[in-house]
C-alpha positions in Angstrom: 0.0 0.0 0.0 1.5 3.3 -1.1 0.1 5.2 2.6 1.8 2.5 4.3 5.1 2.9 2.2 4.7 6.8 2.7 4.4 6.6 6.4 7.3 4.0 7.0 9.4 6.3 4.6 8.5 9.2 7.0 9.3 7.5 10.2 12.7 6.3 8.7 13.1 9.9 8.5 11.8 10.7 11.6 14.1 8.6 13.1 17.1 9.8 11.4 15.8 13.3 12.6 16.4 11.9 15.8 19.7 10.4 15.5 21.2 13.5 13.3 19.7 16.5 14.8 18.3 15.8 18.0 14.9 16.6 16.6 11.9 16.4 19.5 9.9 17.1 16.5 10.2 14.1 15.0 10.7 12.2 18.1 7.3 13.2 19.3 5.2 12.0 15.7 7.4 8.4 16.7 6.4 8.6 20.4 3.0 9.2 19.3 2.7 6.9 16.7 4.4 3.9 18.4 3.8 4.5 22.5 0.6 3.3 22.3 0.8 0.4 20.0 3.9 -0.8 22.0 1.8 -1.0 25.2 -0.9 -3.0 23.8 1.7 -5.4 22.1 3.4 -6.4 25.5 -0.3 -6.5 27.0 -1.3 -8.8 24.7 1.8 -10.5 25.6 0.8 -10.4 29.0 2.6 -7.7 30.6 0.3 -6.3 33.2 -0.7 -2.1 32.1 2.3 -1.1 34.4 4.6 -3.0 33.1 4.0 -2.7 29.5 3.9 1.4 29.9 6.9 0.8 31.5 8.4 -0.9 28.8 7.2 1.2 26.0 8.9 4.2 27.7 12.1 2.4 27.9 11.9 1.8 24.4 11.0 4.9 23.1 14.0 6.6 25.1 16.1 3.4 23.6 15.1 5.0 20.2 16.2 8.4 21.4 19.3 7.2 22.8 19.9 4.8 19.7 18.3 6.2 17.0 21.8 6.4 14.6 21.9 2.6 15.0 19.0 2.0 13.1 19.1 1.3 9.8 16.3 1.3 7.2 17.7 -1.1 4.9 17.2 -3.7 7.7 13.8 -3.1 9.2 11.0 -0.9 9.5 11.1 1.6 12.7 8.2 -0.1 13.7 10.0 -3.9 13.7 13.1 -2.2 15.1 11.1 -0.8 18.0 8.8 -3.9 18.5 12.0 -6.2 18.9 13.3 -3.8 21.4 10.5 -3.9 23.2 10.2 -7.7 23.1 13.6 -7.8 24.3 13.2 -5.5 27.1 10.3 -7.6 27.8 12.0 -10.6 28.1 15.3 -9.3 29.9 12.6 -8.3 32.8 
């Protein structure tokens, strides 16, 4: 799908925002966008509502922390930041 190629595109940007200039910007569209859906992945994982906000934070700082390690030729942002979060996850 073409939106779906556009937004990925845009939150490989994003994310090089991030990693090149800092940008809470473009930090803020990724916390927005992926928060949220992080939290209900671990839940349905079964990490209690705590815990899986918990986690999702962690991640999304791990992305600002991180951000020039990512690279789109690899993943999506969004399967970069779920296996971060699975990760985290499991390390708890």
């Amino acid at each position: 799908n073409a939106t779906d190629l556009a937004s990925r595109t845009d939150f490989a940007a994003d994310v090089a925002a991030v990693a090149h200039q800092r940008d809470r910007e473009a930090f803020t569209r990724l916390f927005d966008h992926f928060a949220p859906r992080l939290q209900a992945y671990l839940q349905r994982l079964g990490s209690d509502p705590a815990l899986a906000e918990e986690i999702a934070q962690e991640t999304m700082v791990a992305l600002w922390r991180k951000a020039a390690l990512f690279d789109p030729a690899k993943s999506s942002v969004g399967t970069w930041l779920y296996r971060i979060a699975r990760n985290r996850r499991i390390d708890r």
